[in-house]
Structure formats: C-alpha cells, structure tokens
C-alpha positions as CSV (number, residue, x, y, z in Angstrom):
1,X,16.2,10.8,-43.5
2,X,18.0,13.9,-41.6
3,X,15.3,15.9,-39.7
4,X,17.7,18.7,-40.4
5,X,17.4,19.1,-43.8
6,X,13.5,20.0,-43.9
7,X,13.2,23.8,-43.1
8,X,9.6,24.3,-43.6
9,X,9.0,23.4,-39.6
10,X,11.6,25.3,-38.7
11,X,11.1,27.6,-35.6
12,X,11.4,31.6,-35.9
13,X,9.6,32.5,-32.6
14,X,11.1,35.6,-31.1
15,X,13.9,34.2,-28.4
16,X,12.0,35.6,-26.2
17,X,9.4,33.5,-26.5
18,X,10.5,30.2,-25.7
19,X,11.6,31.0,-22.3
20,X,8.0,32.6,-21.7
21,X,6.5,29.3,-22.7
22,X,9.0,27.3,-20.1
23,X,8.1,29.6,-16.8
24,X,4.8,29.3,-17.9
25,X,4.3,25.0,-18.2
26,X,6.8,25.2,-15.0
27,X,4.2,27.5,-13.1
28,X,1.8,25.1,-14.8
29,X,3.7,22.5,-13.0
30,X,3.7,24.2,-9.5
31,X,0.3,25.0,-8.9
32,X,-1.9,22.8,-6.5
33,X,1.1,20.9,-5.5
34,X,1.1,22.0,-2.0
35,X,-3.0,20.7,-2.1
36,X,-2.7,17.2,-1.5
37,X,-0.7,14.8,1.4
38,X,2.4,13.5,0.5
39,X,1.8,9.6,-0.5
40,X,3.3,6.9,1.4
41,X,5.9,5.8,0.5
42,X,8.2,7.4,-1.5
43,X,7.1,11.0,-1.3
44,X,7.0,10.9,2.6
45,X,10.1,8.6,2.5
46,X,12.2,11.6,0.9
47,X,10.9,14.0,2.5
48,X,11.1,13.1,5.8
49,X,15.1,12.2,5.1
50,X,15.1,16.0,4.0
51,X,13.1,17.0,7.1
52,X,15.3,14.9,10.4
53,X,18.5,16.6,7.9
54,X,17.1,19.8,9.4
55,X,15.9,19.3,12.5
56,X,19.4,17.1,13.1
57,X,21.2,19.4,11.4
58,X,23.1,16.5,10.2
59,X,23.4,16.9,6.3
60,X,25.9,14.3,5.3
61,X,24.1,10.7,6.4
62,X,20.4,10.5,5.7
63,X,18.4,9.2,8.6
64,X,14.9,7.9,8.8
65,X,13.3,8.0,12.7
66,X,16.9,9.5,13.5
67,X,18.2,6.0,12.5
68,X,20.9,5.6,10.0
69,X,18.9,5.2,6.4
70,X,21.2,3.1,4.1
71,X,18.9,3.0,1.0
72,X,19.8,6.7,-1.3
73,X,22.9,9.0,-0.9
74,X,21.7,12.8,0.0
75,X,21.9,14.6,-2.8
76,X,18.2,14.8,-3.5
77,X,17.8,15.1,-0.1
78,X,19.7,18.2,0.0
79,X,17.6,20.2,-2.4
80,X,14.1,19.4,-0.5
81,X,16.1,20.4,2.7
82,X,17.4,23.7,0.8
83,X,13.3,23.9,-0.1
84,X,12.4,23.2,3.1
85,X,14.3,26.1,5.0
86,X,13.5,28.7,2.3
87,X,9.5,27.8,2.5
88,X,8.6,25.7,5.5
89,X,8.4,22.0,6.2
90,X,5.2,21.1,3.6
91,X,3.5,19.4,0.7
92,X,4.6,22.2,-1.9
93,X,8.3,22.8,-0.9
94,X,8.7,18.7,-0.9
95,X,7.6,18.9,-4.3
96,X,9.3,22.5,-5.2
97,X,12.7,21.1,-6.6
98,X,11.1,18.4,-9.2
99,X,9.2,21.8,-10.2
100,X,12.1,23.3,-11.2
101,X,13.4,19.9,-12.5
102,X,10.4,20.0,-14.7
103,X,11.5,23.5,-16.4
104,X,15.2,22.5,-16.2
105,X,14.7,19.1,-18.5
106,X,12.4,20.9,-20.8
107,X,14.5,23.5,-21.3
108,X,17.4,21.2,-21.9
109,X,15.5,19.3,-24.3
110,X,15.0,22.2,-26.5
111,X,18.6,23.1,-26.3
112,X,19.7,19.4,-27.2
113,X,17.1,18.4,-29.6
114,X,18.0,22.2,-31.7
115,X,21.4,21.4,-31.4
116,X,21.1,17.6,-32.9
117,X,18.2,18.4,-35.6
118,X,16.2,21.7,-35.7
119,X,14.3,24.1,-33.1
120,X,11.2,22.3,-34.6
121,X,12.4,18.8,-32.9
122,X,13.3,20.7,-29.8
123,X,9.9,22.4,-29.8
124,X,8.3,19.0,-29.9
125,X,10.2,17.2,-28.1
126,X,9.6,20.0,-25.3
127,X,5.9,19.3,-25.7
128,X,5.7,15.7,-25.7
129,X,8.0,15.3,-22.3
130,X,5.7,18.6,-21.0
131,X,2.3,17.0,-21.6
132,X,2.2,13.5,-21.6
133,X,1.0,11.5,-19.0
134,X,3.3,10.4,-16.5
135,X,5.6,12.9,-16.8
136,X,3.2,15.4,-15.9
137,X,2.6,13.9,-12.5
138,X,6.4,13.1,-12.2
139,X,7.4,16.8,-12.3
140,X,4.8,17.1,-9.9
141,X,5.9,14.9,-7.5
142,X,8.3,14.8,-4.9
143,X,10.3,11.5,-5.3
144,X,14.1,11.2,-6.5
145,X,13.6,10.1,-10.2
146,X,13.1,13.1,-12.5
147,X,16.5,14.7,-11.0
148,X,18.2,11.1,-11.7
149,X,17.0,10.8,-14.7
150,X,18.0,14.4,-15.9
151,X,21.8,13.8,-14.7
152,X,21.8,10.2,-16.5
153,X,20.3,11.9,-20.0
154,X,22.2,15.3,-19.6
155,X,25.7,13.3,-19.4
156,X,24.7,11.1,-22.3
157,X,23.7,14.2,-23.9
158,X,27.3,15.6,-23.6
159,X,29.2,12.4,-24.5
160,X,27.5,11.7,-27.7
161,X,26.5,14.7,-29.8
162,X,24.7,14.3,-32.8
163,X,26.4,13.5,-36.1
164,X,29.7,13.2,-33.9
165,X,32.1,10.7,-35.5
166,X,35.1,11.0,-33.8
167,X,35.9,10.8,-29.1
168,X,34.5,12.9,-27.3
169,X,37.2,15.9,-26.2
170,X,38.6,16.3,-22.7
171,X,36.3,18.9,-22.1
172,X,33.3,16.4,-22.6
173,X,34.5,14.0,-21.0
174,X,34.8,16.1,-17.5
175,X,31.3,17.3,-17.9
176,X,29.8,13.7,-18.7
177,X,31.5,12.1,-16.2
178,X,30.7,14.8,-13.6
179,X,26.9,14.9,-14.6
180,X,27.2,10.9,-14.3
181,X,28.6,11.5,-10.4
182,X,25.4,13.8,-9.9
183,X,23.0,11.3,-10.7
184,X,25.5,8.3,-8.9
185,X,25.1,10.7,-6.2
186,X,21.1,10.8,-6.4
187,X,20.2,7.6,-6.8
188,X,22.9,5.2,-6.1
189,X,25.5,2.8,-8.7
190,X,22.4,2.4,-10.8
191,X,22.8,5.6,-13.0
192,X,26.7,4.1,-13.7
193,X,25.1,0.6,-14.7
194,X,22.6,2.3,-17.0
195,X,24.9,4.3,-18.8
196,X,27.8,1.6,-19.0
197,X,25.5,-0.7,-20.8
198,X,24.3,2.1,-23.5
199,X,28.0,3.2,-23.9
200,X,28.9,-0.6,-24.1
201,X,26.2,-1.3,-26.8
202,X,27.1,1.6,-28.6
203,X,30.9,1.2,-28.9
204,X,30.3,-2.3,-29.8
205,X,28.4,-0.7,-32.7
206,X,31.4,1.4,-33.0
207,X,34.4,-0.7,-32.7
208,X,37.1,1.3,-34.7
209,X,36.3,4.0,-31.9
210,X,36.1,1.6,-29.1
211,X,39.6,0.0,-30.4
212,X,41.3,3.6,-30.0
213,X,39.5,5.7,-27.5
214,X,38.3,3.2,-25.2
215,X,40.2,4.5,-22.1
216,X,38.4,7.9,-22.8
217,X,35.0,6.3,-21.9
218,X,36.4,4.7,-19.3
219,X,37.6,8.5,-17.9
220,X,33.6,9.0,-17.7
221,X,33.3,6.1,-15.1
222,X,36.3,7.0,-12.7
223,X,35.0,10.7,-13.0
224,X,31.8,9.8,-11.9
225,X,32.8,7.6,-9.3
226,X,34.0,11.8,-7.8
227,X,30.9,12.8,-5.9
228,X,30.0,9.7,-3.9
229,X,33.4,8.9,-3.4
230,X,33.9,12.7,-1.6
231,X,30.9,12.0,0.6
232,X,31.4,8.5,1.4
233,X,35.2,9.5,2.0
234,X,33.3,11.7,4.7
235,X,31.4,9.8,6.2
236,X,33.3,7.0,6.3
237,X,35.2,8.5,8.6
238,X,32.6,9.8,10.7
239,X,31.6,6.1,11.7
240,X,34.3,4.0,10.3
241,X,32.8,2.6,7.1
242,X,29.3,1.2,8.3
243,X,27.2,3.4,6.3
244,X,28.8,3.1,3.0
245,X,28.9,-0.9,3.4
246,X,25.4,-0.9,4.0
247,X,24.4,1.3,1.3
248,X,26.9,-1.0,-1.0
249,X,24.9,-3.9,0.7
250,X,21.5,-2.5,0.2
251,X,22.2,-1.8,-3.7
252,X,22.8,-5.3,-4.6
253,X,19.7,-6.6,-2.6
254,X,17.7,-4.3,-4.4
255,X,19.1,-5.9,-8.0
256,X,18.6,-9.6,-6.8
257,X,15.5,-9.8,-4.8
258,X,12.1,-8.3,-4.8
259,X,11.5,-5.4,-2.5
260,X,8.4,-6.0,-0.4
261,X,5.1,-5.4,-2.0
262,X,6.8,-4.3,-5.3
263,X,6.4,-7.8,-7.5
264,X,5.4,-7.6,-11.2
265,X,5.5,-9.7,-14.1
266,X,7.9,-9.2,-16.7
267,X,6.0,-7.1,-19.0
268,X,5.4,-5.0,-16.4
269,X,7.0,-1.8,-18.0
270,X,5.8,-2.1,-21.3
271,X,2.4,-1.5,-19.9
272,X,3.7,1.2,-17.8
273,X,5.3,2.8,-20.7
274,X,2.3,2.2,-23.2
275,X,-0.2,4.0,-21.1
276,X,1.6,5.9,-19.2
277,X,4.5,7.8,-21.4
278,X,1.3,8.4,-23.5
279,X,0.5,10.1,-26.6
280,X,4.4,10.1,-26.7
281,X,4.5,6.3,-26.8
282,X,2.3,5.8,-30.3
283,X,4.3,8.4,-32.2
284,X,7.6,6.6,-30.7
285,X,6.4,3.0,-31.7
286,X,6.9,3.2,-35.3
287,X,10.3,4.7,-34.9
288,X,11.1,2.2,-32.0
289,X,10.7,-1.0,-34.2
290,X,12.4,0.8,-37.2
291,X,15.3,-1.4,-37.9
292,X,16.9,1.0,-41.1
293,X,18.6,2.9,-38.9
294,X,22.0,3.8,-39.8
295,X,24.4,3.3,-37.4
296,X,26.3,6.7,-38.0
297,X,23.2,8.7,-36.8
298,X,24.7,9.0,-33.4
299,X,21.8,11.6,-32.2
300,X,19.4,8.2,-33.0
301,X,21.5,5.6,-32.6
302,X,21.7,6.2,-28.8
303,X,18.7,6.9,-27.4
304,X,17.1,3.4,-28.6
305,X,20.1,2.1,-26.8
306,X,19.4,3.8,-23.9
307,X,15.4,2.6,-24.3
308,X,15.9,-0.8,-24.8
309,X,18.3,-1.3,-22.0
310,X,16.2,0.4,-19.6
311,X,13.3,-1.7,-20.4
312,X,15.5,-4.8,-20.7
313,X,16.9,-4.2,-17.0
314,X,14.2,-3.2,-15.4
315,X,11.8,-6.4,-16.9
316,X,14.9,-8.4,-15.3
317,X,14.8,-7.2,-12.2
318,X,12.2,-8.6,-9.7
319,X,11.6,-5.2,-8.2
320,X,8.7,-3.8,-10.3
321,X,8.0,-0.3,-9.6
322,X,6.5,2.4,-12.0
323,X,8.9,5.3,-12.1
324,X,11.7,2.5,-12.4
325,X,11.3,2.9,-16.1
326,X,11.1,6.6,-16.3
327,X,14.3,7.2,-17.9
328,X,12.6,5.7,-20.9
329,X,10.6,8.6,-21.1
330,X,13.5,10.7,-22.8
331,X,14.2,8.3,-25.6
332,X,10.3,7.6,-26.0
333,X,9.4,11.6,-26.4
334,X,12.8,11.9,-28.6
335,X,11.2,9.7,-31.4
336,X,7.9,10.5,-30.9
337,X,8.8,14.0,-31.6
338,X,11.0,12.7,-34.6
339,X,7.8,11.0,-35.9
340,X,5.7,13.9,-35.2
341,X,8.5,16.2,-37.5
342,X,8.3,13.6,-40.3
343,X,4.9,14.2,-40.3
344,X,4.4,17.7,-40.8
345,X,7.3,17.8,-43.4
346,X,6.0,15.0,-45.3
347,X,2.0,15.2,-45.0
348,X,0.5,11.6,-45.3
349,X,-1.9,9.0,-42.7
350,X,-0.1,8.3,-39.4
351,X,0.4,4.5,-39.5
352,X,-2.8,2.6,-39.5
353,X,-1.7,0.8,-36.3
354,X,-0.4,3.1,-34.1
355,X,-3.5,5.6,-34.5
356,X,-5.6,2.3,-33.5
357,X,-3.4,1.6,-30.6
358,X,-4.1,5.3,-29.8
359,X,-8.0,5.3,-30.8
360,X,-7.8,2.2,-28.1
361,X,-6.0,3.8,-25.3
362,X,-8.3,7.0,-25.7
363,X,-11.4,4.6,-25.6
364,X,-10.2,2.9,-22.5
365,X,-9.3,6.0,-20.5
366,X,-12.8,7.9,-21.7
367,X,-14.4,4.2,-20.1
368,X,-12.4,4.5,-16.7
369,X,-13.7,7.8,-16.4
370,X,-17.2,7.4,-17.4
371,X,-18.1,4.0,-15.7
372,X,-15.9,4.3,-12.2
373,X,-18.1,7.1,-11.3
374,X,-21.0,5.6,-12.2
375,X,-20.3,2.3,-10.6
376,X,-19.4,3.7,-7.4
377,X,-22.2,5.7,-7.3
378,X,-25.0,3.2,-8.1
379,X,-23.5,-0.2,-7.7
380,X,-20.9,0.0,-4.4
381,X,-24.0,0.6,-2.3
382,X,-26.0,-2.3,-3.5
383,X,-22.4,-4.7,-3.3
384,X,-21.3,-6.1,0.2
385,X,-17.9,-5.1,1.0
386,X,-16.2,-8.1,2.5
387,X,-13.3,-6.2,2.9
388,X,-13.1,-4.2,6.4
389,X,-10.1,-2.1,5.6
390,X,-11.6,-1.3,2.7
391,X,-14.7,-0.7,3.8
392,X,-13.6,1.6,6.8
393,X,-11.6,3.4,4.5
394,X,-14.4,4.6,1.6
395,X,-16.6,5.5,5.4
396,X,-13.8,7.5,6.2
397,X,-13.0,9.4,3.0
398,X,-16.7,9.1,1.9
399,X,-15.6,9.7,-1.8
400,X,-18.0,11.7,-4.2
401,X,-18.1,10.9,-7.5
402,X,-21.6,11.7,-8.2
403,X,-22.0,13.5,-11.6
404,X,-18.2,12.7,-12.1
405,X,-19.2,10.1,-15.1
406,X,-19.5,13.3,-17.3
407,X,-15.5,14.4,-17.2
408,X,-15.0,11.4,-19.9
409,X,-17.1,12.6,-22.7
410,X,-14.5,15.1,-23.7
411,X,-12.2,12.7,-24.4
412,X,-15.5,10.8,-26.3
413,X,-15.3,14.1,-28.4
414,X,-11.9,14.1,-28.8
415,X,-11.8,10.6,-30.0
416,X,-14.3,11.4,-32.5
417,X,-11.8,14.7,-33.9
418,X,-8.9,12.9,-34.0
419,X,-9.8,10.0,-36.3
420,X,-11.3,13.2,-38.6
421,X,-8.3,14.9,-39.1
422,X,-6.5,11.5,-39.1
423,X,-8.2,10.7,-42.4
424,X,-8.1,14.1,-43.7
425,X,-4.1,14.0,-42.5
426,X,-4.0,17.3,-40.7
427,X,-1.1,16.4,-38.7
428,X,-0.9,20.0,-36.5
429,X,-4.1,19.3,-35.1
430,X,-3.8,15.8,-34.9
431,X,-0.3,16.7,-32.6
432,X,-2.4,19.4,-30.8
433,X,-5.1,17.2,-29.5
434,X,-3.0,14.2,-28.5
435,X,-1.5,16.0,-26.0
436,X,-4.0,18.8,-25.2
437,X,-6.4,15.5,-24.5
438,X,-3.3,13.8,-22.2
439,X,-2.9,17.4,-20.4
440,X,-6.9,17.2,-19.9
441,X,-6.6,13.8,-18.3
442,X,-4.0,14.5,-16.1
443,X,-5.6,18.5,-14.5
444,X,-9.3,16.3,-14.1
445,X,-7.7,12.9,-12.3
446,X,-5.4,15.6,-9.7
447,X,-8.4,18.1,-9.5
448,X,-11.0,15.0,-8.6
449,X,-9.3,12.0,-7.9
450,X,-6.0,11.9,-6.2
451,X,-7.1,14.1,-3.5
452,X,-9.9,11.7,-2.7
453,X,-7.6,8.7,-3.1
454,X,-5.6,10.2,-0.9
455,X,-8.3,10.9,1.5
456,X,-9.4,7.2,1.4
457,X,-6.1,5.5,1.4
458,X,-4.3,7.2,4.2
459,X,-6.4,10.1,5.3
460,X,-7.1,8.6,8.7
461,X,-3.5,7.7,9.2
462,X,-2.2,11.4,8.2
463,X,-5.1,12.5,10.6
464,X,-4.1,11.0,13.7
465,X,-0.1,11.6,13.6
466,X,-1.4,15.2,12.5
467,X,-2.9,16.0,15.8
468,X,-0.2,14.2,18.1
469,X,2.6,16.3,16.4
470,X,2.7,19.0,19.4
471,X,3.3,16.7,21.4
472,X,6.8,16.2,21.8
473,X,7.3,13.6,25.1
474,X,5.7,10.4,23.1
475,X,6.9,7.7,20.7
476,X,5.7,6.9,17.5
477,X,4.8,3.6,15.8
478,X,3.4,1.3,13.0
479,X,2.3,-2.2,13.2
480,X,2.3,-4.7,10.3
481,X,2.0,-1.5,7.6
482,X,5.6,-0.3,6.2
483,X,4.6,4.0,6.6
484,X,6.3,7.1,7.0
485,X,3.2,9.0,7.9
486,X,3.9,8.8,11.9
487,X,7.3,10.4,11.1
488,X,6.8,13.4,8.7
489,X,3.2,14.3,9.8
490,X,4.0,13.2,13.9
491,X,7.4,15.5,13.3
492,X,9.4,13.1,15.0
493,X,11.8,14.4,16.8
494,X,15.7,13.3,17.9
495,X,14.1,12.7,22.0
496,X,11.1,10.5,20.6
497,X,13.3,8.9,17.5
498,X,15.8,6.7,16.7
499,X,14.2,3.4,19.3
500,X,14.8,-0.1,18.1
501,X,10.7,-1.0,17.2
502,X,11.2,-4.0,19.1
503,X,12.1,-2.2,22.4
504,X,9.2,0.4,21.6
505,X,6.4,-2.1,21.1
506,X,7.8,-4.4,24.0
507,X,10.4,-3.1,26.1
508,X,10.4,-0.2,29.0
509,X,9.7,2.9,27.9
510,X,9.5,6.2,28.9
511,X,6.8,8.2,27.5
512,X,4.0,6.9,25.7
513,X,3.9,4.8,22.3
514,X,1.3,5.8,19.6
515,X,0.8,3.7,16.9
516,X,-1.2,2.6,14.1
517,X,-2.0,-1.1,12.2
518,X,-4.0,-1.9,9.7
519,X,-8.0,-2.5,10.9
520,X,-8.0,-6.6,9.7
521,X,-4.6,-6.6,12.4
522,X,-6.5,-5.3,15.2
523,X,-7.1,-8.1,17.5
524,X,-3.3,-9.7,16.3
525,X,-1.8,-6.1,17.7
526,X,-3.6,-6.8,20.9
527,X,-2.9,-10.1,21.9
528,X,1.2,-9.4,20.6
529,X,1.0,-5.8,22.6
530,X,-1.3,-6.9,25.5
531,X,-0.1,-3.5,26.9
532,X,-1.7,-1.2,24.2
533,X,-4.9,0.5,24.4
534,X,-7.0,0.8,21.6
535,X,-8.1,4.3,20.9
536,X,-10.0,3.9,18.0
537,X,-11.2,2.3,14.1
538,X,-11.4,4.4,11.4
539,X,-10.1,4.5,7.9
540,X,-8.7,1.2,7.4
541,X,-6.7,2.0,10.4
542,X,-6.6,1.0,14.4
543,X,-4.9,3.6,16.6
544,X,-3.4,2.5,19.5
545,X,-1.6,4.0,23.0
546,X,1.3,2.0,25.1
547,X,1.5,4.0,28.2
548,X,5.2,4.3,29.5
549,X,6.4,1.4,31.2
550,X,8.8,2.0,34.1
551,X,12.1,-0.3,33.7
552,X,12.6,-2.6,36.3
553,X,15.2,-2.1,39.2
C-alpha cells in the first residue's frame, strides 16, 4: 500500500493556512508556561547552567554553583541563555526555546511527511505529535530533549528520503552529518549511537548499498563529530583537557550504571510510550507489529528502525527516565498517522484490539481523575499519614481538589462517542476526538494539578531560597536532597558559588550557610552539623543557618 496513491485525503487548504494553524498550536504551546516553578531537577538543572552562563559571562563550559558541570555540552544551554537576556531570568523564557521547538518539529513534520506521502500524512502527522500526551507537556517544558530529538529525526530525515533507492548525494550527506553534530552537541555521543544503530540496521537490510556506499555513511559520523569537536578543541585549551575527559567520563557511567533515584524495570518504556505517546500509540500499534513491510519503502522502513532501537536501548540501559524514550515519539506519531490515512481512504472498523486498548486507557485516565479528587477529599482526612515529609508537605501546599472529581466525566462522555462512531466507522470523528480528548487531559491536569503538585512537592523549598536571593554575602546549601532550587531561585552568585560542600557544611567560612534537608533528616543534619541552627519545618523541608566560622590562626 502507497499512502501516495489515494487522492481523496489529499490537502487543498490555501498555503496560507497551514502556517496560521502552526503559530496558533505554538501560541497554544506558550501560554501559562511562565505560571508554574521550574521542577527539580531537570528544568532548574538547565536552566540554572543557562543562568551562571550569564551572570559568568562564561559561554563555552557549563557550570553548576560556578563549578565545572561535566554532564551536557552547551548548546541547549545557549538558546535558554539567548532567552534569558532577551526576556529576563524566569519560568517562561526557560521554557521559550522548546516553544519554538514545538512549532519548528511540527512544521518540519508537515514538510517531511508531504514530501514522503501526501499533505494529508503531513497534516496528521502534525496533529498527532501536536496533541498527544506527552508531547504536549514536552514542548512545554524546559529540559534538553525535544531540541535533541529534532536534530537526531531531522538528519535522518535528510539521509533517507522516501522511495530513495540509491546514496544519499554529497549535498545530504553535509546536512545529515551537520544536523547529527547539532544534536551530538545538545545532548552528548548519544544522538551518534542512536543513529549509528538505525543506519547500521538499515544498510544491513540494504547490503548492495552498504557494499558500495558504505564510506558515504560513514562521512555522516566524522561530520558530526564537527561541532563538539570545535568546542571541545576550545575548551580544551582553556584548561588542558579536564572538561572534555570528564564529560567523556560521565557519558559512559551514564550507559553502565544507574543514575541515582532513576531505576526502572525493563518494560519501563513501553508503559511510558503506551500511556504517554497516547492516542498516537493505538493507531501506531497495528502498523508497529506489521511484519509485510517491504523493505524498499525506505520512508517506512526507517522509522520502525529507529523505534525499536530506541526502545531496545533504552529497556537496556539501567537509567530509566521518562523523556529517555521520547525520540520514539516521531516514529510512533509517523504510523499512527499512516494508520489514521488508511483509514479515511479505505472506511472500515479500526482493529478490534487496538480501540480496546484505547477504550481501556480512556477508562483509566477518566478513573484517575474522578476518584483522586474524591479520595483526597473524603478519605486523606480520615487516613493517618505516617509519613512526615509527606505530611508537612500536603500542610504546606494545602491542595484543593474539592469538586475536582467532575473534570473526568468528559472523558466518560467521550468514551461513550467514540465506541459510537467506532461501530458506525466514522473515522474523521473518531481521529477528532482521540486527540481533542488527549488535548483536554493535558489543559485540565496543567490548569489544576501540576501547579498544586508543584506547590506540595517543592513549594516550601522554592519559598525559602526565593526570599534569601537579595542577599548576596551568604552560602547556599542542600543536605541529603540532590536540588537545584537553592541555586536558580537563591541566584547564586560567583562570591557565594563554586565551595567544595564539604568545606561549606564543615569547614571555616565566611558568611553564612543556608541550607535545606529533607524534614525525616532533621535531627541527622544536626548532630552531623552541630553548628547549624534550625530555622524552621515546613513542607517536607527543614531550613537551616551555619553562621560564619572564623578560620583559625
């Protein structure tokens, strides 16, 4: 079957109208984002990289605390930064560049999937990226993945063009390789491993081309290898090569060992990728476990490549985090809006299982939001909270979800429509309310929840750095909690930055040390730090003051 052959879905908007569409979902995008705090870790991680770039005015080796930060090269970093100085140091202009790298991949999806099929699989494969679940919070966000991920799919994109049988020209070949050095350049060696194993999988599926063009894929990899190698060339010279071995060094840990507190069993990312690349993931299923087909549909052929070894590698590796698998998500909303196409040019049931899968997913999601409101409300009071963080921390935030129990029954009502027009196989609608229902999900759980998870999971801890950030002759700390919040909302600075922890929790120091620890680690901080005076409990926090300690003669 060749998507391009049906013409009855194809697309005669006015050309205008398709750009209209894009500034509007990226607007869509952009609005509330500068409502809520920045979560620990990654979106303060990044951000306060982006923010010591400024105030150091040291661009070229990312810093945390002022202190050499080993973990990401800067190119991410150097967007937010650029954000930063055109709109202030805050929530929104963190989040501002994945904004634009929200209307920038749906754009490019149109572009590619019009170029490969028809504007009708561009148009839906716009709309399944735009409106399913994750990626919706991912363009709102500000963490380093969407950019990676745009780099990795874009240079893919350019290497292997749909219905291409022959290599890929010189031209190509620059552009791929370069786009590859971007997201190298993002995100670290990663991006080269992931595309090496879908180009290696795929030639082998190719070999007459692998026999006789080989060296032309292998241009792709030294190209890349351009960006980092200019700014590690720089910087190795600017402290003899002890940042770019401990980058190198950092990489490879990452690979072999678990990163603290980020375990997860091997299915991990199917779960993630189930519920969370969703409606996009039941239309893709069917296509996903399709084994007829052919090998010369390049514009296909690929993209399950690039799936499967995302999904493979990342189940492998011990670190589990969510947006690990996110690359996924353009291979996933590809065949989805494939299936979706099929569909509406050939009118018939969706398959029996995957409409269960998504009658069960609905059902589940309309339960979450109908019985956590209702639980909290009338059971949490009656229940003793053993927990004291925990406790302290719902005190603190003092969530209200009263009444909140009725934001599920439209998805009760939309579960009801779409096993209607399932039966009666109208397919638009069907489409339509998939994602209008995931776009529904997504504005109530930012417009009612995050901001009051926020509130209960770190508001006390944002509070208290918050007010100490005039003050610029003090230290800041954290004890037995991994944060960033005492740096980006405490606006360390390069005077009260960049102290071994040891020395500030122990040694002589010159101004005063505030700090934090988790509430259960009170009475452990104080027996450790006999020094520190404890300010106060509140939020699943302790907040402490070390008063400057002369050095002895």
């Amino acid at each position: 079957m060749q998507i391009c052959q049906h013409n009855n879905t194809e697309i005669k908007a006015p050309n205008l109208l398709y750009p209209l569409i894009l500034l509007l979902v990226t607007f869509f995008y952009w609005v509330g984002t500068g409502n809520i705090h920045l979560f620990d870790w990654d979106e303060i991680n990044f951000a306060e990289i982006s923010r010591e770039m400024i105030v150091s005015g040291n661009f070229w080796q990312p810093t945390i605390d002022f202190l050499p930060f080993h973990e990401k090269p800067p190119l991410f970093s150097w967007f937010q930064a650029f954000s930063f100085q055109l709109f202030g140091i805050d929530e929104m202009a963190a989040r501002l560049p994945n904004v634009l790298c929200g209307g920038f991949t749906l754009g490019s999806l149109y572009l590619v999937g019009r170029r490969w099929h028809s504007p009708a699989l561009g148009l839906w494969w716009t709309a399944f990226m735009a409106f399913s679940i994750l990626p919706q919070l991912y363009f709102r966000s500000g963490i380093i993945d969407p950019w990676f991920n745009l780099f990795i799919f874009l240079s893919l994109a350019t290497l292997l063009p749909a219905g291409t049988q022959g290599a890929p020209n010189p031209g190509r070949i620059t552009v791929a390789g370069l786009l590859l050095g971007l997201a190298v350049l993002t995100k670290g060696p990663v991006a080269a491993l992931l595309v090496g194993l879908t180009l290696g999988i795929w030639l082998l599926l190719r070999r007459p081309l692998f026999k006789t063009h080989w060296w032309r894929f292998l241009l792709v990899g030294l190209l890349s290898l351009l960006p980092i190698g200019l700014w590690i060339a720089y910087v190795w010279q600017l402290d003899d090569g002890f940042f770019a071995r401990e980058f190198i060094r950092y990489q490879w840990r990452l690979f072999i060992s678990e990163d603290a507190g980020h375990g997860g069993f091997p299915g991990y990312h199917v779960v993630v990728l189930l519920f969370g690349c969703f409606p996009a993931s039941i239309f893709a299923l069917p296509e996903l476990l399709n084994r007829k087909t052919s090998r010369a549909a390049t514009s296909i052929l690929w993209p399950k490549i690039l799936f499967w070894v995302v999904l493979i590698l990342f189940s492998i590796v011990n670190t589990k985090i969510v947006h690990y698998s996110s690359l996924a998500y353009f291979p996933l909303t590809f065949l989805a809006a494939r299936r979706a196409v099929d569909l509406l040019n050939e009118p018939r049931a969706l398959i029996s299982w995957a409409h269960r899968t998504g009658q069960i997913i609905w059902g589940l999601f309309a339960l979450i939001l109908i019985c956590l409101p209702l639980a909290f409300t009338y059971l949490l009071p009656e229940l003793e909270i053993k927990d004291m963080d925990l406790q302290s921390s719902i005190a603190y935030g003092k969530p209200e979800l009263s009444g909140y129990w009725a934001i599920g029954l439209p998805l009760l009502i939309l579960l009801y429509l779409l096993t209607n027009w399932q039966k009666r196989q109208q397919t638009l609608r069907y489409l339509i309310g998939q994602l209008s229902g995931a776009t529904y999900l997504v504005v109530v759980v930012l417009l009612f929840y995050v901001g009051q998870v926020q509130r209960v999971t770190q508001g006390a801890n944002v509070d208290f750095f918050t007010d100490l950030a005039e003050r610029k002759e003090v230290y800041y700390g954290m004890a037995y909690r991994k944060s960033y919040v005492p740096l980006f909302y405490g606006k360390v600075r390069p005077a009260n930055g960049g102290i071994a922890r040891d020395h500030r929790f122990h040694g002589a120091i010159d101004r005063d040390l505030y700090f934090a620890s988790p509430l259960r680690r009170t009475e452990q901080v104080l027996k450790e730090v006999p020094d520190a005076e404890l300010l106060y409990s509140k939020g699943g926090f302790s907040f402490y003051r070390r008063p400057a300690i002369e050095p002895l003669e």
